[in-house]
Backbone bond lengths (Angstrom), bond angles and torsions (degrees), N, CA, C in turn:
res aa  C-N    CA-C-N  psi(-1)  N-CA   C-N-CA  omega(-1)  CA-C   N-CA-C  phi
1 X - - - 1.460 - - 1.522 108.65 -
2 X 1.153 116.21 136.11 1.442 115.33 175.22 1.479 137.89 -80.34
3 X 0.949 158.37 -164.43 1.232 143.85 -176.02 1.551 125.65 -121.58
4 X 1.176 126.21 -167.86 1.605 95.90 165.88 1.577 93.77 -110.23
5 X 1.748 100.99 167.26 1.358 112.15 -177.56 1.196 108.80 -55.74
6 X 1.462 108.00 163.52 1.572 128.37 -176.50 1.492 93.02 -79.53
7 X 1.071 119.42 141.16 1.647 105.69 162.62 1.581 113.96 -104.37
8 X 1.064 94.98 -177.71 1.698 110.76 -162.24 1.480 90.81 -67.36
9 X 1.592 116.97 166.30 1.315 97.17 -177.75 1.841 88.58 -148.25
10 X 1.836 103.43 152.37 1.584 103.04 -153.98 1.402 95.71 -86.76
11 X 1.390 100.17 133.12 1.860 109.28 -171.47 1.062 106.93 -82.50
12 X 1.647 121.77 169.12 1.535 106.23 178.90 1.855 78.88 -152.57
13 X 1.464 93.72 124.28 1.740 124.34 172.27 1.555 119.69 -31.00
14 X 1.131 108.76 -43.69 1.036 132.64 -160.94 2.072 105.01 -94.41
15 X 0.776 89.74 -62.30 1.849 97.66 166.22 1.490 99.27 -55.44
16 X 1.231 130.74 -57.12 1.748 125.69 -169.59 1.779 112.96 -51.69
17 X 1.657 90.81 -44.29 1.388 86.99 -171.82 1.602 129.17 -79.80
18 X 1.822 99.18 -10.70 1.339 102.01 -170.23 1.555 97.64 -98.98
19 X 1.134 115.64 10.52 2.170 130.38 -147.75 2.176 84.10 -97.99
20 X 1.164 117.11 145.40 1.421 123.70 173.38 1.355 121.48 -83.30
21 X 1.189 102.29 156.41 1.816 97.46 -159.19 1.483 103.40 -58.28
22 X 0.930 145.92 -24.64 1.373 146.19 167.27 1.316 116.98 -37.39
23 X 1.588 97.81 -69.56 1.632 99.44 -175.54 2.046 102.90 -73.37
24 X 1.536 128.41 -9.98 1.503 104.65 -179.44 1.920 104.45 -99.46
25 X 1.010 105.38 -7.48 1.570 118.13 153.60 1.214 122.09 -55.06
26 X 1.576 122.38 -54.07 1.397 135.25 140.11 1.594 121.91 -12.34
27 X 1.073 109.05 -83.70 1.419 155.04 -173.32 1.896 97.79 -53.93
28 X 1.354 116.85 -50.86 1.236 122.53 152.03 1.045 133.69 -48.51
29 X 1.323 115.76 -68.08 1.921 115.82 160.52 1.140 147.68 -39.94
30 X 1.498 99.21 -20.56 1.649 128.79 -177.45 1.199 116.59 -81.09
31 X 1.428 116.04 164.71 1.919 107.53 167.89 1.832 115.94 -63.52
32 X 1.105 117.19 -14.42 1.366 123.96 177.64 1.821 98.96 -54.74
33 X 1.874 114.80 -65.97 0.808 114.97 -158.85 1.950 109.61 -59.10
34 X 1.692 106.85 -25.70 1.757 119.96 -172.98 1.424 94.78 -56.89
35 X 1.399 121.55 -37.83 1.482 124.12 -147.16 1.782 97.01 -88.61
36 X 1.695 109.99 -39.81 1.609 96.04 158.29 0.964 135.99 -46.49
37 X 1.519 107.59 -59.60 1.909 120.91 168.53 1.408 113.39 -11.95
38 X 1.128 95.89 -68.79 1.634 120.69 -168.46 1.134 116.68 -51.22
39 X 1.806 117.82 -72.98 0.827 123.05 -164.63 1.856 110.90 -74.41
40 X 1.385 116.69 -9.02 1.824 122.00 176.21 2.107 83.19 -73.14
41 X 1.328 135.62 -22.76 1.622 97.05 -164.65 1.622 85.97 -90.03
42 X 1.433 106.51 -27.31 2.073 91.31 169.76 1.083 114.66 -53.40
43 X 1.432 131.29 -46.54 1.594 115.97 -176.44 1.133 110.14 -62.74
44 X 1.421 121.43 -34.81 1.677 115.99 -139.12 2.009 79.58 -77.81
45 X 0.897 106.99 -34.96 2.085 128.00 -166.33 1.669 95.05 -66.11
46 X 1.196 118.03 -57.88 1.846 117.20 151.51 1.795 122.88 -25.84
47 X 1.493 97.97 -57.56 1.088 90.52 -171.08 1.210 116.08 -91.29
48 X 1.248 125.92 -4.81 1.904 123.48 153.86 1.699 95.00 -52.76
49 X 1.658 131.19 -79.74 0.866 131.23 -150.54 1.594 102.18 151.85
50 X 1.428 111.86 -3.55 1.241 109.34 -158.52 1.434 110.81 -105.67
51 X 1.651 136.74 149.55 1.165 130.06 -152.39 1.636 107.98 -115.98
52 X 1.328 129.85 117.38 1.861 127.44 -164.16 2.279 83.81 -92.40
53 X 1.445 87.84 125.84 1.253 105.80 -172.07 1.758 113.68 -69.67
54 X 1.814 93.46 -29.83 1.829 106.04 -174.40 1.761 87.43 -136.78
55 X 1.412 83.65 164.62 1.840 92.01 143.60 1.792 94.22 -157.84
56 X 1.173 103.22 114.91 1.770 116.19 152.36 1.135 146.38 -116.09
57 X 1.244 129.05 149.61 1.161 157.26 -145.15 1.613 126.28 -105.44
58 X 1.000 173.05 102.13 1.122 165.77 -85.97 1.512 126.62 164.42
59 X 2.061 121.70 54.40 0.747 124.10 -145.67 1.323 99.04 -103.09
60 X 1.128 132.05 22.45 1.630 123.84 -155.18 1.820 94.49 -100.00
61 X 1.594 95.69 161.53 1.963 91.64 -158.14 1.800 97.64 -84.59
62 X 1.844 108.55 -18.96 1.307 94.02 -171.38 1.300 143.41 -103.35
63 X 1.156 98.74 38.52 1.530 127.27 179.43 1.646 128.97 -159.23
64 X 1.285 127.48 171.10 1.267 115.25 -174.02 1.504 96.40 -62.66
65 X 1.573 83.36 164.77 2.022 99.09 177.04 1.166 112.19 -99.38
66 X 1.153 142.94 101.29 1.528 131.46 -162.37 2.122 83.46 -122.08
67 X 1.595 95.55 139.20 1.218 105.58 174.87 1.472 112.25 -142.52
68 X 1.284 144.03 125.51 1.461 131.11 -122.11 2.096 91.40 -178.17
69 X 1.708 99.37 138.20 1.230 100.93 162.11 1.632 95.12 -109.79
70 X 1.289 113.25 158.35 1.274 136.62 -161.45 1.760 103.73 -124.38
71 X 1.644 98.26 96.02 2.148 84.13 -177.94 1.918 86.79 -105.18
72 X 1.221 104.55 173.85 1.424 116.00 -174.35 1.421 100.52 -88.04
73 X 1.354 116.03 142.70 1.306 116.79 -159.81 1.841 102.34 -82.06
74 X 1.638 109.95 -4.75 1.488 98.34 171.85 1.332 128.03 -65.31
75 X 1.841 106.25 9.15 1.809 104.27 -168.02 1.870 78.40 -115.65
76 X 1.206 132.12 -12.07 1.452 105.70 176.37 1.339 117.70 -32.55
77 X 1.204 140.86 -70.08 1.324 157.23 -143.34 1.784 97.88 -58.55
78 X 1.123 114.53 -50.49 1.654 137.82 169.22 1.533 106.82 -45.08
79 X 1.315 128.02 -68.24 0.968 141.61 -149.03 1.334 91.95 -88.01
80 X 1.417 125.50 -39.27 2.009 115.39 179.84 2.084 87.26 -74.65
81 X 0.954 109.53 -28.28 1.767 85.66 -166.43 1.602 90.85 -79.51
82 X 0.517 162.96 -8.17 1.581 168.33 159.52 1.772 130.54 -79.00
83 X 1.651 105.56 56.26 1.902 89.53 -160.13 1.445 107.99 -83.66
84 X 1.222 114.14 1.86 2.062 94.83 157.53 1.015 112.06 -90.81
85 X 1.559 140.29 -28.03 1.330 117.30 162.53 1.642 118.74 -69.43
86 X 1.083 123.13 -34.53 1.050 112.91 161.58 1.894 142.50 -43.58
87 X 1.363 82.20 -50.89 1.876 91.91 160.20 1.505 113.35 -85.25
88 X 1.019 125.78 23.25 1.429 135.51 -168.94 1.938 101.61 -124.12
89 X 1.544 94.96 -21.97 1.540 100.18 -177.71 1.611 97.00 -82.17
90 X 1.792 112.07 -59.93 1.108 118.26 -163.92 2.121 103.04 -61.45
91 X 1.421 104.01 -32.53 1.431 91.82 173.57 1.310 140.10 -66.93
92 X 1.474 104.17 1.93 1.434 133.70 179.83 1.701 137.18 -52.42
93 X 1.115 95.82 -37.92 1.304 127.11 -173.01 1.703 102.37 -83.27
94 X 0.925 111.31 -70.18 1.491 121.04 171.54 1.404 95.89 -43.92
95 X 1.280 109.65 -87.09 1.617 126.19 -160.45 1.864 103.93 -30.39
96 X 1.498 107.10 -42.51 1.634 97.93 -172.52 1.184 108.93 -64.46
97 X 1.727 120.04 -42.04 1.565 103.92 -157.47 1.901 93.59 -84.44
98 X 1.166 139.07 -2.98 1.429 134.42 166.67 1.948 95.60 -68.04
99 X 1.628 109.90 -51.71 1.514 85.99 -164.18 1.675 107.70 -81.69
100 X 1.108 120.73 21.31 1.183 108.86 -156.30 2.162 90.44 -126.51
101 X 1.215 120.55 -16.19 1.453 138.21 -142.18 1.563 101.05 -143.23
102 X 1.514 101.83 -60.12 1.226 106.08 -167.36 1.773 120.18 70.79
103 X 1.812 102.01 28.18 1.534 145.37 157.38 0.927 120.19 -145.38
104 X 1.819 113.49 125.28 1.350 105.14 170.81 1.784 109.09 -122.08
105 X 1.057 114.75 154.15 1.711 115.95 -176.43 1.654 108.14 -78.47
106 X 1.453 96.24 108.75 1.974 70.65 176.35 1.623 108.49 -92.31
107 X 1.470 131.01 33.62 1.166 125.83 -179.26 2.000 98.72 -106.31
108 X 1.522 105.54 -27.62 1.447 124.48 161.13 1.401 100.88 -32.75
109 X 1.770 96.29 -86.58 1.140 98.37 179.75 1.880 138.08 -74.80
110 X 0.861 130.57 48.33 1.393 131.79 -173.31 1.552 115.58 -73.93
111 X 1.619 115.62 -29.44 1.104 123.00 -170.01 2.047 102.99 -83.35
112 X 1.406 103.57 -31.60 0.976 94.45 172.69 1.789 122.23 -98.48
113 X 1.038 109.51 -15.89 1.741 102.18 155.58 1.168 114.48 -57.79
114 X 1.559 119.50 -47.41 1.632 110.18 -152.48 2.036 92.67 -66.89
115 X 1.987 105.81 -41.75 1.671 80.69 -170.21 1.669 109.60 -77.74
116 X 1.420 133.25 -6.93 1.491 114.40 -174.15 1.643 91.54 -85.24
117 X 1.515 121.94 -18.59 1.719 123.60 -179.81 2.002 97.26 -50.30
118 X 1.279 100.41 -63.34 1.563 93.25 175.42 1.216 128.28 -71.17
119 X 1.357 150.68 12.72 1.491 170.73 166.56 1.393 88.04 -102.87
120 X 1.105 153.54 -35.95 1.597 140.58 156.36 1.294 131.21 -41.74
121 X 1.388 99.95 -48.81 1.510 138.66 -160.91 1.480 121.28 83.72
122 X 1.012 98.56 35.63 1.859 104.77 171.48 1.998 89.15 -77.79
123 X 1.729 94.71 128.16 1.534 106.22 173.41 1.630 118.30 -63.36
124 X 1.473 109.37 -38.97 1.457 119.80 165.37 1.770 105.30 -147.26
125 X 1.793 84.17 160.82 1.633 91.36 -174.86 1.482 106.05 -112.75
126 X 1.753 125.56 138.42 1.144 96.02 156.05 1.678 97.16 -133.35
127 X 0.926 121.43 128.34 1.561 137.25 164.17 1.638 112.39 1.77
128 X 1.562 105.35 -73.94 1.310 105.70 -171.91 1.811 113.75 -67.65
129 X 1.211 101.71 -15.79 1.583 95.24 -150.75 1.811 86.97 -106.66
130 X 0.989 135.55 -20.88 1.542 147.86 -146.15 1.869 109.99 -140.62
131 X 1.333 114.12 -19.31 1.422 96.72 -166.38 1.588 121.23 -81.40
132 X 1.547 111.65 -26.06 1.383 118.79 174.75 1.402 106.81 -67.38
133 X 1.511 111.79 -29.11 1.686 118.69 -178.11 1.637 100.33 -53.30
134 X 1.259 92.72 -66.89 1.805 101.75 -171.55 1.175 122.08 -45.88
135 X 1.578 103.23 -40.31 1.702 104.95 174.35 1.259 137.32 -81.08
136 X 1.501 94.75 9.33 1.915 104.20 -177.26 1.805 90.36 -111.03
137 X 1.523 110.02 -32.41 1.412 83.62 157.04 1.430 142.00 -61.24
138 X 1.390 113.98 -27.43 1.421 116.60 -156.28 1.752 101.46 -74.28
139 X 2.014 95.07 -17.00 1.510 104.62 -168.48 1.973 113.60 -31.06
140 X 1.474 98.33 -46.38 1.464 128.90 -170.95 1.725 93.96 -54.65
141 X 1.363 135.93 -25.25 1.382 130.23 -161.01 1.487 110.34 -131.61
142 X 1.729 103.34 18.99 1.834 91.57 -170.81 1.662 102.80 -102.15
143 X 1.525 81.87 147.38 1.808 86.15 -158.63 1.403 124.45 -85.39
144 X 1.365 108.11 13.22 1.551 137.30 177.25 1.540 123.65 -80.20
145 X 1.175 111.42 120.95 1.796 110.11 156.34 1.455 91.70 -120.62
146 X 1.526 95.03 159.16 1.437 119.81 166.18 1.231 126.38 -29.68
147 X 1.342 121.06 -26.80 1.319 108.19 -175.28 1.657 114.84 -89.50
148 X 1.713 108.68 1.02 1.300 104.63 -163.63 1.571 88.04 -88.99
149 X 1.101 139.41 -19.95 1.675 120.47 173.04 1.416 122.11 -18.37
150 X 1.627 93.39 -56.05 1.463 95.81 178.91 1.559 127.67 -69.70
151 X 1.079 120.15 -11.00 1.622 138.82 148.26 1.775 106.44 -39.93
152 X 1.515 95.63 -84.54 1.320 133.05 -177.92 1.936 99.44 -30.83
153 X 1.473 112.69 -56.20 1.155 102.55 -153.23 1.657 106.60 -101.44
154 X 1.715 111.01 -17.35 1.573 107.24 145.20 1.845 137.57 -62.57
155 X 1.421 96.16 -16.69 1.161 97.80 168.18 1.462 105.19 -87.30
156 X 1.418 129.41 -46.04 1.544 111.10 -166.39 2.006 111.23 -58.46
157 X 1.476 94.74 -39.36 1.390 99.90 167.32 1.690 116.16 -54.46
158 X 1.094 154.42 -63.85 1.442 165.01 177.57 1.638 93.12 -31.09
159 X 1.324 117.68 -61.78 1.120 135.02 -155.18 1.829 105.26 -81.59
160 X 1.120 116.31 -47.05 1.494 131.31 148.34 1.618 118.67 -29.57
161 X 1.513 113.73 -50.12 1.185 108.06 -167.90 1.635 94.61 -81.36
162 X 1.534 127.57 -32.99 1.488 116.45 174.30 1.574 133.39 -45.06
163 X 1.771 95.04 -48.73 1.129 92.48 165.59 1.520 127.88 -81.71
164 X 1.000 142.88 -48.08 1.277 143.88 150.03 1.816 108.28 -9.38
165 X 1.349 103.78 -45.80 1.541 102.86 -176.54 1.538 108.25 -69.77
166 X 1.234 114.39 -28.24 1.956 114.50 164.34 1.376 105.03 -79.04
167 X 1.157 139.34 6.93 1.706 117.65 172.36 1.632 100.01 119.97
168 X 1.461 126.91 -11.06 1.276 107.09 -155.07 1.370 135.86 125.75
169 X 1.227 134.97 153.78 1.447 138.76 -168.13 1.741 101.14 -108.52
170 X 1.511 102.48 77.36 1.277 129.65 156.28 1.487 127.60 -156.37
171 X 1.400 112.17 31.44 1.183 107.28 155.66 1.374 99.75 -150.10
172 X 1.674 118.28 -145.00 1.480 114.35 -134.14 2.183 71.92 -119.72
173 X 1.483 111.19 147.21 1.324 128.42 -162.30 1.200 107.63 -145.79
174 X 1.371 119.25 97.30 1.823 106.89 163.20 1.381 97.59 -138.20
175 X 1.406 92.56 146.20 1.634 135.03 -129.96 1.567 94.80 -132.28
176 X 1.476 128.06 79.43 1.437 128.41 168.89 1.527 135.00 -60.80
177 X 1.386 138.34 136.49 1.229 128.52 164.76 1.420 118.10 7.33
178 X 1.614 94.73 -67.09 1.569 95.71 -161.28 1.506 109.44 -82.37
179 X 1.321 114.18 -2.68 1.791 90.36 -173.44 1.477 98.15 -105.36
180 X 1.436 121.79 24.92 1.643 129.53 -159.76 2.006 75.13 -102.32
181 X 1.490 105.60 130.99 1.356 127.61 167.31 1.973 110.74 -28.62
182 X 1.455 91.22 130.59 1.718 76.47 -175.84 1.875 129.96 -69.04
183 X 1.425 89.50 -12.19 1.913 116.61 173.40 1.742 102.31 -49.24
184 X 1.535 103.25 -57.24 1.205 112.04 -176.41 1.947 108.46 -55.99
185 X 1.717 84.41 -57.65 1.590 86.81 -147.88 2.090 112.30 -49.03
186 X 1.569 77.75 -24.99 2.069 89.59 -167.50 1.456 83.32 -56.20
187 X 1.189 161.10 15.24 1.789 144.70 -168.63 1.416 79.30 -103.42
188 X 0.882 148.09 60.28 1.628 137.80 -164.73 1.528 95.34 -174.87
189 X 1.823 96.37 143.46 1.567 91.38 175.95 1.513 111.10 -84.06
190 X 1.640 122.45 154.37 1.433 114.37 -161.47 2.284 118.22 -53.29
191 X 1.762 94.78 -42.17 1.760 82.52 176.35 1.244 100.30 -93.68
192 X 1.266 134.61 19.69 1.760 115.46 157.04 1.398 119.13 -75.62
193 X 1.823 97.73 -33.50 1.231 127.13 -173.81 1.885 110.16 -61.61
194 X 1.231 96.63 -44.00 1.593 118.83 -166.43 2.360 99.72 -86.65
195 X 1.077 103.01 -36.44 1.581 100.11 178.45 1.767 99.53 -71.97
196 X 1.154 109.22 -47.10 1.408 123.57 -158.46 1.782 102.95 -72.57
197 X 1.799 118.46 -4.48 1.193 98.90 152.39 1.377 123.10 -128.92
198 X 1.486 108.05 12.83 1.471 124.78 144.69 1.334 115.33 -38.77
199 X 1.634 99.08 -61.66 2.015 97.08 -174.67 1.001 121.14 -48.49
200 X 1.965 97.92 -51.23 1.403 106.94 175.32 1.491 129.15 -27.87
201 X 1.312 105.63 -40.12 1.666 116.80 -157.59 1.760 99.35 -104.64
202 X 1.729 111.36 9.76 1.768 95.93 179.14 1.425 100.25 -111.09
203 X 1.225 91.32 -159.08 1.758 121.24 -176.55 1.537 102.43 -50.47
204 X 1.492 98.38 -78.24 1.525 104.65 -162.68 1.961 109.32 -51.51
205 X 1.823 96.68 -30.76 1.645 75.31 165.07 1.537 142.25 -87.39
206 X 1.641 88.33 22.95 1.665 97.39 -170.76 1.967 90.30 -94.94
207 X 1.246 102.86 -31.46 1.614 108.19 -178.17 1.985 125.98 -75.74
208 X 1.405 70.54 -21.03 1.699 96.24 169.30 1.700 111.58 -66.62
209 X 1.428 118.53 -64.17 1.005 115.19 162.76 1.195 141.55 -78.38
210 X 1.409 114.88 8.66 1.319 130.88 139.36 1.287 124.19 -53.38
211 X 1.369 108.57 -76.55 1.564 123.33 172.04 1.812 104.36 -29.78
212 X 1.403 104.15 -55.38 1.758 99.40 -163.30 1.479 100.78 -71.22
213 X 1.072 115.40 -57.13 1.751 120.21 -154.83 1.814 100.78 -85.38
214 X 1.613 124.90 8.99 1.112 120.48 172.68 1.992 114.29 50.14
215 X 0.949 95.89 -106.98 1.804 107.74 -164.78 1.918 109.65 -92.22
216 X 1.140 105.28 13.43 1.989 107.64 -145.39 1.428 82.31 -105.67
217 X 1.014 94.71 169.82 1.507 123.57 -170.32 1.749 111.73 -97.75
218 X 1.510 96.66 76.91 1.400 116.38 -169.15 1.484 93.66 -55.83
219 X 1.212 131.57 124.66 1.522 115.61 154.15 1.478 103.64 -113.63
220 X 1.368 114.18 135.07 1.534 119.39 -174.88 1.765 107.14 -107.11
221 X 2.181 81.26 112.07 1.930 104.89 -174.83 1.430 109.36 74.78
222 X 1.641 87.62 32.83 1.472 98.80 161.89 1.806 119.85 71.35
């Protein structure tokens, strides 16, 4: 018989950094470290000005794991006229669990090397042969100083206690604008803040998380 999931467990800044690479290697591999990923392209998306409508999660064993922030495609246009914030978004993910770990997974990130790999001009990407390349470039565009850890690791906590409050990081989790802590959400300008959980709550974002999480058991705000 199996057990119930482990749940996420609330990190503390200060323990990570003084903790040996062993145990933040650990700490990396785990859903703790997925839930950094994530939530560093929300900040880095904060600190443009710009508001991530979802962020989900995708822990279930029988299908791919796809875990994905979701911005409304009305800020595309912004974000192509903008290519350091833009490679500054995709460097995000990486960049948190380095400032937050001081490890980052580049197998985590693959989806976002391969697209800032072409915003480089690398002709093709391949992971093993190219991904450490990409990520010492992006160094030049990551939107992090030190002090945002503590950002980084109150949000994975906030977000930790949600899921944990469903049972755990084994099934499928999306996490809307509005049920994202209000500490966080004020990093947002007030009607980016206010459209960005409109979407949340329409059509196209019911198709949105369709599209990402495929066949899974979207639950919307968890």
């Amino acid at each position: 018989m199996s057990g119930a999931p482990a749940l996420l467990p609330m990190l503390d800044l200060q323990l990570l950094q003084s903790a040996s690479e062993t145990n933040r290697k650990a700490v990396a591999r785990s859903e703790s470290g997925t839930v950094i990923h994530e939530v560093g392209h929300f900040l880095a998306a904060a600190k443009l000005g710009l508001p991530i409508d979802f962020i989900s999660f995708n822990w279930t064993p029988t299908q791919s794991r796809i875990h994905a922030v979701y911005m409304h495609e009305r800020y595309s246009d912004e974000v192509k006229a903008n290519p350091g914030g833009r490679l500054g978004l995709l460097a995000a993910g990486y960049a948190a669990e380095m400032c937050v770990l001081g490890i980052g997974l580049l197998n985590r990130a693959r989806s976002d090397l391969e697209a800032a790999a072409g915003l480089l001009g690398f002709d093709e990407f391949d992971l093993g042969r190219d991904g450490k390349r990409v990520a010492i470039l992006l160094q030049e565009h990551n939107p992090f100083d030190p002090t945002d850890a503590v950002f980084l690791v109150e949000m994975h906590n906030a977000l930790a206690t949600l899921v944990n409050g469903e049972g755990g990081p084994d099934e499928v989790f999306v996490i809307p604008n509005y049920r994202i802590p209000k500490r966080f959400r004020h990093m947002l300008p007030f009607w980016r803040r206010v459209r960005s959980a409109r979407a949340s709550r329409s059509a196209e974002y019911t198709f949105a998380v369709r599209d990402r999480l495929l066949h899974g058991d979207a639950r919307s705000g968890v």
